[in-house]
C-alpha positions in Angstrom: 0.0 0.0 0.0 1.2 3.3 -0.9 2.9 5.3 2.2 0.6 8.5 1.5 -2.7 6.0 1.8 -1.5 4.3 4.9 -1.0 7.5 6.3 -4.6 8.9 5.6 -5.6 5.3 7.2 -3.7 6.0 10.3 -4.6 9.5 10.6 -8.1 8.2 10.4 -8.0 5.8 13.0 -6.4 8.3 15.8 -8.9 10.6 14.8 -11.8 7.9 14.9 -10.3 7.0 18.7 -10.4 10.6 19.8 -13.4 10.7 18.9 -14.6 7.4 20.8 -12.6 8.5 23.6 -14.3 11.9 24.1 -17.4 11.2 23.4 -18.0 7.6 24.8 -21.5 7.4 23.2 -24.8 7.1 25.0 -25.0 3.5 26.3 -25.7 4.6 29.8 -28.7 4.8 31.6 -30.2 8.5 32.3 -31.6 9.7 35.5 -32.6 13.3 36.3 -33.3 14.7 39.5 -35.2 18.0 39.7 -36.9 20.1 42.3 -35.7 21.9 45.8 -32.7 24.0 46.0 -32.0 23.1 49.6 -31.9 18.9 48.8 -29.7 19.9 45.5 -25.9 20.1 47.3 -27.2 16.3 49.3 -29.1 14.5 46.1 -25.4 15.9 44.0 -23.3 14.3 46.6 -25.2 11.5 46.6 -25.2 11.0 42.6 -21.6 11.7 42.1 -20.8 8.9 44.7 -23.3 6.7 43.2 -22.1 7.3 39.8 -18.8 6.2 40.8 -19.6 2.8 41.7 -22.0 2.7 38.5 -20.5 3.1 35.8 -23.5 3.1 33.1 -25.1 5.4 35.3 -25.5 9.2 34.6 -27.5 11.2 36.7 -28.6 14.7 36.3 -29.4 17.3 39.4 -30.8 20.5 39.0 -32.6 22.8 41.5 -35.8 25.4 40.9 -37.4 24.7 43.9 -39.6 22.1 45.7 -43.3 23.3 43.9 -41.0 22.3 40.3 -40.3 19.1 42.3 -43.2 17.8 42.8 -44.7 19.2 39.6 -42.1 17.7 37.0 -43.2 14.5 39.2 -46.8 14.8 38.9 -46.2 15.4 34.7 -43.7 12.6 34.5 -41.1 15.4 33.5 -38.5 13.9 35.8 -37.3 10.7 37.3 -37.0 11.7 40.5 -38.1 15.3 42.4 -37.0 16.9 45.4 -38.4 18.8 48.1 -38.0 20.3 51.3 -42.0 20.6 52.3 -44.2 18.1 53.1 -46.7 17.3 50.1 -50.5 18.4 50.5 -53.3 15.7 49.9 -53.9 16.5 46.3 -49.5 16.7 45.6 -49.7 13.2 46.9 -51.5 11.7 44.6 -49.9 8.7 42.4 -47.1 10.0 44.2 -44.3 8.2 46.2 -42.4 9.7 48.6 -39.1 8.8 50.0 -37.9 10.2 52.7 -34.0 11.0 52.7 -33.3 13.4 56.0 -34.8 16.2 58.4 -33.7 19.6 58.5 -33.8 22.1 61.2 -34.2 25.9 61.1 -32.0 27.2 63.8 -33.0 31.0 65.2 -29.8 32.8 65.7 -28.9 35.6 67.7 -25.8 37.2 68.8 -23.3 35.4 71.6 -23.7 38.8 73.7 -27.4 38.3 73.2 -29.1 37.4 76.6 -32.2 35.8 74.9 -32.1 32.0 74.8 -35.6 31.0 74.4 -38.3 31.9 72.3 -41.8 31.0 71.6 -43.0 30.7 68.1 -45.6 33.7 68.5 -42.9 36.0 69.6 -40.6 34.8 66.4 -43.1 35.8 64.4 -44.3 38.9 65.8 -40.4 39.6 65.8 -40.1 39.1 62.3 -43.5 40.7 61.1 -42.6 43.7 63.1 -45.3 43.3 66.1 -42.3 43.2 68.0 -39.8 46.0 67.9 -37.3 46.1 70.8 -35.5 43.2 72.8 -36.9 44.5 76.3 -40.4 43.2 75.1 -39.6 39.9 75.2 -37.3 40.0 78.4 -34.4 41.0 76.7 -31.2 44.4 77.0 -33.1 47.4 75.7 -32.2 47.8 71.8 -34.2 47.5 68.4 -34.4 44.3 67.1 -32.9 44.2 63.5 -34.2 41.1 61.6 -31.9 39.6 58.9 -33.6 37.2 56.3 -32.8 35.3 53.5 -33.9 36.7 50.3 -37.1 35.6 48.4 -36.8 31.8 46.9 -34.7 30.4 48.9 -35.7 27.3 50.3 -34.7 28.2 53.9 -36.9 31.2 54.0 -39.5 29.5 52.1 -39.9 26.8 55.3 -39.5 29.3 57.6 -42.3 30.9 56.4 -44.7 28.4 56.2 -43.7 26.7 59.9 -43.1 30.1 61.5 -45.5 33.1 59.6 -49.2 31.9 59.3 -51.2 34.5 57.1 -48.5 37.2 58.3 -45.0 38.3 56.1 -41.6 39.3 57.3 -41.2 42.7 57.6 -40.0 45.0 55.0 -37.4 46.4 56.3 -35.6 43.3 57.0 -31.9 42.7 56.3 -31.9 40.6 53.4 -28.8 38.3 52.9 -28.3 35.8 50.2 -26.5 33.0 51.7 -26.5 31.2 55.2 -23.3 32.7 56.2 -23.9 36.2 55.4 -27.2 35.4 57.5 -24.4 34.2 60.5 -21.8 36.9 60.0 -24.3 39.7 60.3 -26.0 37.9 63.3 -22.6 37.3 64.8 -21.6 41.3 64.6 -24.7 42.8 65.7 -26.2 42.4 69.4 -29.5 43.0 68.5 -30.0 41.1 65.5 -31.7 37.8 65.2 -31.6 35.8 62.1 -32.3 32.4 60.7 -30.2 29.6 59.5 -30.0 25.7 58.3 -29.0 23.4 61.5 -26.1 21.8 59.1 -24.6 25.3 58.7 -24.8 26.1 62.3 -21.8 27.2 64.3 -20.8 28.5 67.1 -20.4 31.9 65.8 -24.0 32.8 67.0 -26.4 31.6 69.6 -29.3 29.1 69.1 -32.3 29.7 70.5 -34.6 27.5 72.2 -37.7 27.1 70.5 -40.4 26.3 72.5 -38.5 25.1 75.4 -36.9 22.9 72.7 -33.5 23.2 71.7 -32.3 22.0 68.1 -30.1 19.3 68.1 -29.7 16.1 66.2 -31.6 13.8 68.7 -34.8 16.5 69.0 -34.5 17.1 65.2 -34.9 12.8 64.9 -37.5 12.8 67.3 -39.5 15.3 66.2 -39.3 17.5 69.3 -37.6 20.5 67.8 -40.5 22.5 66.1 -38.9 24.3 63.2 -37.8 21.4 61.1 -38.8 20.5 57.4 -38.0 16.7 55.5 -35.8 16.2 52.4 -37.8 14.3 50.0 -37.2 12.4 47.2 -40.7 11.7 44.9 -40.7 9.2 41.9 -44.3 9.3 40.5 -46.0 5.7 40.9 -43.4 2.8 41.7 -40.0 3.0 40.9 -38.2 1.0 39.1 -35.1 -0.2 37.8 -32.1 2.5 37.7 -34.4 4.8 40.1 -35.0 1.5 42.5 -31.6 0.8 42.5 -30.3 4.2 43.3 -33.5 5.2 45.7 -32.4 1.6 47.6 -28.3 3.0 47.7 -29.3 6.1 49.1 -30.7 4.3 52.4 -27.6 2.3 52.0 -24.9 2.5 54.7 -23.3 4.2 52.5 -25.8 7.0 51.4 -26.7 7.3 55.0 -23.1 8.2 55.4 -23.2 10.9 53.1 -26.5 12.2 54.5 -24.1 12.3 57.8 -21.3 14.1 56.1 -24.0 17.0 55.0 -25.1 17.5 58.5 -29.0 16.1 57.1 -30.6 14.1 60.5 -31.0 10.7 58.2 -34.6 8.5 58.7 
């Protein structure tokens, strides 16, 4: 064979296994996970270690919030949803849920704070502005300044359904956009309350009794602690095959580990 053809042939082949070796094809099984922005960082750590043991396996997390969750479910739009609220009646139908977790919402105030209980009326007349000034509620005279998380984020969205009733947090609220920001400004300021997720809690700031209850990781499994929401995973009807298998790993020892790690209270 002429040397100019066998080097077109050769040329050919490296560029036919480049190609092979970039893109691998499709011969994996697809599963896509959709729905609360607060389960998203878990239900990713979870995939990626799945998808490490499983080879044929790619699975695809993205967020948009608990109500898209349980909606792509309800149209068959997704394999799996997520969210961080507990379904109503009517969400629930020819749904199935599996729970993954319990989250607590931790009220923080500052370390030089000398509050360190709270009911849940006076959080929320704190944070719908009924109450103004520390000394109402057996605290240092000083204006309360409420810090919230800003509008859609799942956090804020649980607080306000356990916490608010038919009221809103005030206006004129700090608004952060991240739990630490939240912390940092609690931390710095005497006289401001915030709140955040129990797995980004530190010592920084000072957790408040709600209720008599403190949060912790045994009230937060028992159901004491009052502020808490579940992490939900929802398949619509039975699952089955790559969904089964993966739903069954993540109550694995191993998925419970990684529910652990994230600072999630596994069921």
């Amino acid at each position: 064979m002429d040397s100019k053809y066998k080097g077109i042939i050769i040329f050919a082949v490296i560029i036919i296994l480049a190609f092979l070796l970039i893109n691998p094809g499709t011969n994996y099984e697809r599963v896509d996970i959709v729905g609360s922005t607060s389960v998203q960082p878990l239900a990713e750590k979870l995939a990626d270690s799945y998808m490490e043991s499983h080879e044929g396996v790619r699975i695809y997390v993205q967020g948009g919030g608990s109500g898209m969750g349980i909606r792509s479910t309800n149209q068959g739009l997704t394999d799996i949803g997520m969210s961080s609220k507990e379904l109503s009646s009517d969400e629930r139908k020819n749904i199935t849920e599996v729970p993954i977790g319990k989250e607590g919402i931790v009220i923080a105030v500052s370390n030089q704070n000398n509050i360190s209980k709270l009911s849940i009326e006076q959080i929320r007349n704190i944070f719908n502005g009924n109450i103004t000034n520390w000394k109402e509620i057996g605290g240092k005279p000083g204006e309360i300044h409420v810090i919230t998380r800003e509008e859609g984020s799942g956090t804020r969205s649980a607080f306000e359904s356990i916490v608010m009733e038919d009221t809103k947090i005030k206006n004129s609220a700090v608004v952060q956009s991240s739990t630490e920001s939240v912390k940092q400004s609690v931390a710095s300021d005497p006289d401001a309350i915030g709140f955040v997720s129990f797995a980004h809690m530190s010592n920084d700031v000072k957790a408040v009794a709600v209720d008599g209850i403190s949060p912790s990781e045994e009230t937060i499994y028992n159901g004491k602690y009052p502020l808490q929401r579940p992490f939900l995973f929802l398949v619509k009807g039975t699952p089955t095959g790559e969904v089964e298998k993966f739903l069954e790993w993540v109550k694995s020892p191993e998925g419970i580990e990684i529910i652990k790690e994230e600072k999630i209270i596994p069921i």
